[in-house]
N, C-alpha and C positions, 0 to 999 in steps of 0.2 A: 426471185423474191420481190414484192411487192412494198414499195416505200411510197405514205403520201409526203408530200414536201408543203409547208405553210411557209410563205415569206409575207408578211405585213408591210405594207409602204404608207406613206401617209395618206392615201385617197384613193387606195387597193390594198389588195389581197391576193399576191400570187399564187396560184394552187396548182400543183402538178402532181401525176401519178407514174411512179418508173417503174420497172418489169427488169430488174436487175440494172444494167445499165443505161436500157432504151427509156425515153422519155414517151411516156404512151398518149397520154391526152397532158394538156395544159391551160389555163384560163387566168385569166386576170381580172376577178371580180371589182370591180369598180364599186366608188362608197359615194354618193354626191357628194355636194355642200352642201344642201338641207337638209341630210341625212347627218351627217359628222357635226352639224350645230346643235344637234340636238344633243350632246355632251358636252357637258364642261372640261374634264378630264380623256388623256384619249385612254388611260386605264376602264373607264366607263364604256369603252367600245365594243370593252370583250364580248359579249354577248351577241350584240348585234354583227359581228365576225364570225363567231362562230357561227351563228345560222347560214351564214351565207356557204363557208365549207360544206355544212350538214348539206346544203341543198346541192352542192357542186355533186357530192360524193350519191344523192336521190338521185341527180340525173342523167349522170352517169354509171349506174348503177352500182356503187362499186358501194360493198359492203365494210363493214367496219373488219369486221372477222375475218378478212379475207388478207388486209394490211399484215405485214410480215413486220413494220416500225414507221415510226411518225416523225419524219426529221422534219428541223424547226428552225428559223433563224434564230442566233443566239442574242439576248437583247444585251442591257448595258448593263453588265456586271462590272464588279472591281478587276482591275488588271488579272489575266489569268495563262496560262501558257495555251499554243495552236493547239489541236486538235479535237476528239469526239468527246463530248460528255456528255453523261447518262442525266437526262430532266427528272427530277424527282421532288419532292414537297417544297426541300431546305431550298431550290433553285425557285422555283410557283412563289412562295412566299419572299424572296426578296426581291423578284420581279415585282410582285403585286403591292411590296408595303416599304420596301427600300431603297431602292435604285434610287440616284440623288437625280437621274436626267428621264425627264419623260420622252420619250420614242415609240413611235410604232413597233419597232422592231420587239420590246420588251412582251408585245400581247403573244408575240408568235410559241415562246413554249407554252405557256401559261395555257391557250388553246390546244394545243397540240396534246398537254396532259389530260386536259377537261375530256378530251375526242379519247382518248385513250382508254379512260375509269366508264367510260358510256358501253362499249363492248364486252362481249361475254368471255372474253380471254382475254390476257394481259400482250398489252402492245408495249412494246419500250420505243420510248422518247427520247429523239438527242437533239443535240446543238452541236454548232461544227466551225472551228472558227471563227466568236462571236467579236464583234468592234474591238473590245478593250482588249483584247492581244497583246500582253507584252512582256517581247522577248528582247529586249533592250540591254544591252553593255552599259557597265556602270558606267563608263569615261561619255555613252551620248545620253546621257538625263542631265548634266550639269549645263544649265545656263548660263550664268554668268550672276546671276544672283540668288541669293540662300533661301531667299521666301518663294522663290519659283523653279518648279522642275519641270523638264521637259516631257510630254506624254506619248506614249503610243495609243495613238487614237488612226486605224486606217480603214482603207476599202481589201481586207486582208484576207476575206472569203475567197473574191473572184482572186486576189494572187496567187494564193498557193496554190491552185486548180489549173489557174496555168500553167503555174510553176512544173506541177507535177507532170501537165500536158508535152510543156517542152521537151523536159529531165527524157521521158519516154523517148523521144524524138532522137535525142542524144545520147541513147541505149543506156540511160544510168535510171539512178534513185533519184528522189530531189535533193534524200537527203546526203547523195555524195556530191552533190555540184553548189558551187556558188553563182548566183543570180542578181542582177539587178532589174526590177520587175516595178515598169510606171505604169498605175491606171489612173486613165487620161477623162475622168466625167467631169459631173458639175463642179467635183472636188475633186486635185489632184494628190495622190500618194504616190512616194517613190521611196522604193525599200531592198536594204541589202539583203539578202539572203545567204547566210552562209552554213551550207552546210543544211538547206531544208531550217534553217531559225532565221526568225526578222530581226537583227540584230540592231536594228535603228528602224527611225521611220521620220518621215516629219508630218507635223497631225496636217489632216487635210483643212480643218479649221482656221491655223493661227500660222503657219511656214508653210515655206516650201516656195515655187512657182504661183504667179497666178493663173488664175482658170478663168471660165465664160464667166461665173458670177461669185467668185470669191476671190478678196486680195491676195491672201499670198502672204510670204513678209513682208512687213514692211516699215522702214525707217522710224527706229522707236522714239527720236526725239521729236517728229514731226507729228507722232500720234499722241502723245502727250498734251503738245499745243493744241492739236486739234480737239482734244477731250476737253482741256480745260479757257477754249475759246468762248463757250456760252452758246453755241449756234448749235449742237446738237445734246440729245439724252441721250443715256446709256443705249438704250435699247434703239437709235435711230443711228449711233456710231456702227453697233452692232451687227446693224442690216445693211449698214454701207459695206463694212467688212465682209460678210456672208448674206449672198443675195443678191448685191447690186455693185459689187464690187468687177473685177476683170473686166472681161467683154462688156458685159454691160454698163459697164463706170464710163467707158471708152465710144462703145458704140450703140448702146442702146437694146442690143439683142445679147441671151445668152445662146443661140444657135451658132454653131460654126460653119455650116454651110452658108448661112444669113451672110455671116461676115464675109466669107469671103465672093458672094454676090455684092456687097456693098464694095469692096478691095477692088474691084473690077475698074471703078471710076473713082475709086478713092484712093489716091495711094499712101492718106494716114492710117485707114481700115487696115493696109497691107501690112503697114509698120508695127500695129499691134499685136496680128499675127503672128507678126516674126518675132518680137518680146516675147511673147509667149509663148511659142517653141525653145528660143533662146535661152529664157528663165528653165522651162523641161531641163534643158539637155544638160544646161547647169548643174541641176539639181542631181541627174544622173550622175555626173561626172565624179560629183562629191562621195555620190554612193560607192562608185567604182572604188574610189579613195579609202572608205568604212573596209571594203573587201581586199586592201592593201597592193588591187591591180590585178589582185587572180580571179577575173570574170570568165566565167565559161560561157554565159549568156546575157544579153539586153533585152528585156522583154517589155515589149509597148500592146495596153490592152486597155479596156474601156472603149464609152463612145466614139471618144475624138479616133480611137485608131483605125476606126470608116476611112476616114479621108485619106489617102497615096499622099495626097497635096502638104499636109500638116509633118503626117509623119515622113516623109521624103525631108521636111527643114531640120526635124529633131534628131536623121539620118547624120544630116552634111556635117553637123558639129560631133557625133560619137561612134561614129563608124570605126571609126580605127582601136576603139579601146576592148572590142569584143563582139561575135557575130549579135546578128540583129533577127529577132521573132516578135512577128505583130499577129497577135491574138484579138482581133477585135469584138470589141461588144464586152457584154458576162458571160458567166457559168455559174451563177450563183446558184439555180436551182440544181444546176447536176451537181454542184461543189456541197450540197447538201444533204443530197442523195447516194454520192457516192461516200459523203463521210458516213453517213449509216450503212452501208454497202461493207463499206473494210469493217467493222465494225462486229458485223452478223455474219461473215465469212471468214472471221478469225484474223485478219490482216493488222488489224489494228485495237489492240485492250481499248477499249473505254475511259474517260477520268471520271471522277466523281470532285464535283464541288463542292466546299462548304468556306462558307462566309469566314474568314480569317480573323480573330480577335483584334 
């Protein structure tokens, strides 16, 4: 069976074609800067995306008719449970005139269905996975205050693809194992999984650890002051939060290899490091706690889990609570492909969305 995979980034286009589970060809269409200026809106993008697939799929010769399904990343819909849903209008049109957050990620079905109504037989469409996932326990959405709940906002594609990756490994289902599963990029998520459901998360946004270039939590009396110091606006507290915050608050770089070239002759570079593994393991620990200690796996994935060195620190503090699998990098385009995969092979019913009253 034949599946295209569209993932939209902010200044690409990941495009991949699978042949059941094999990943056959893949390309990373690149967007410039004065190309993306020329829109106000990144909604406004659609068009000029879509040609660049149409030309992926000319040059590769690969005809539309020939597609068996068009998996998509899923954009930012309202909170919704893991798994495969069918793109259809009611989905296009809240992407297109709803969604309260603009994201790249939102063009991906909306194309996906455009590339679909273009060929002379009907291709179904899905999403798999998409950000707003949530499978959250009443007792972790309370805050601490009535005008704020806590959200599941994660990197929960590439999770559960590992998830499922390990589970195999450990001759089960995912959904008879409980997991604790950190990916480790420019933003960190760490999520209990019990039972194949994300039962918590902390958004990679606003908690958790910090990363190369986002705080993290951090001390709500001291962000306060800081907000209402006069020295910065919204929008420049914002980007100190997400962007310039971690690594970069500290060192200047969001690279981790950077840092720990600098850590070489610097040993507050080192010090940082090691907060930041420490905050990880932390964060793990807690999760462990959500799963009330019955961990069958720790699963460390994302960028950072390249480095032995990093993850050898986030080791010394959680070894003992449960074995340890480091899945580095993504799997986002297979985690895409193979949710249309179970999907058209009978493994997995379909959902269908529709916008909740």
């Amino acid at each position: 069976m034949k599946v295209l995979v569209i993932n939209p980034g902010a200044t690409s286009t990941k495009v991949a074609l699978f042949e059941d589970k094999m990943k056959k060809i893949q390309e990373n269409l690149t967007h410039s800067v004065e190309e993306l200026e020329r829109y106000k809106t990144i909604m406004e993008q659609r068009e000029m995306r879509e040609r660049a697939v149409l030309e992926f799929l000319t040059k590769n010769n690969i005809s539309l008719e020939e597609l068996d399904a068009i998996a998509a990343r899923g954009g930012i819909l309202p909170p919704v449970e893991s798994g495969t849903y069918i793109v259809d209008e009611y989905m296009v049109d809240y992407l297109m005139n709803k969604t309260k957050v603009q994201h790249a990620s939102n063009l991906a079905a909306i194309i996906a269905y455009e590339l679909s109504k273009k060929a002379s037989k009907p291709i179904p469409v899905f999403i798999t996975d998409p950000v707003s996932v949530d499978e959250m326990i009443p007792e972790a959405r309370l805050s601490g205050i009535r005008d704020i709940e806590r959200r599941s906002l994660s990197h929960i594609l590439n999770m559960r693809i590992v998830g499922m990756r390990i589970a195999e490994e450990l001759g089960k289902r995912f959904d008879e194992t409980n997991m604790v599963i950190a990916h480790l990029g420019s933003g960190i998520s760490v999520a209990p999984f019990e039972k194949g459901r994300m039962i918590d998360v902390n958004n990679a946004n606003d908690e958790g650890p910090f990363s190369v270039e986002r705080t993290g939590e951090l001390p709500v009396g001291d962000v306060v002051k800081l907000a209402y110091s006069g020295k910065y606006t919204k929008d420049e507290l914002k980007k100190m939060f997400v962007g310039k915050g971690g690594l970069v608050a500290y060192l200047g770089t969001n690279d981790l290899r950077e840092a720990f070239k600098m850590a070489e002759n610097d040993p507050k570079a080192l010090e940082v490091i090691e907060a930041m593994a420490y905050q990880i393991a932390q964060e793990i620990g807690a999760m462990c706690v959500a799963l009330k200690g019955k961990v069958d796996a720790i699963v460390l994935t994302g960028g950072m889990a390249h480095s032995e060195r990093f993850v050898n620190m986030i080791k010394s503090y959680v070894y003992k609570f449960a074995p340890i699998f480091v899945v580095p990098g993504e799997m986002e385009m297979e985690a895409l492909a193979y949710g249309a995969l179970r999907v058209l092979t009978g493994e997995e019913k379909p959902k269908v969305w529709r916008e909740q009253p």
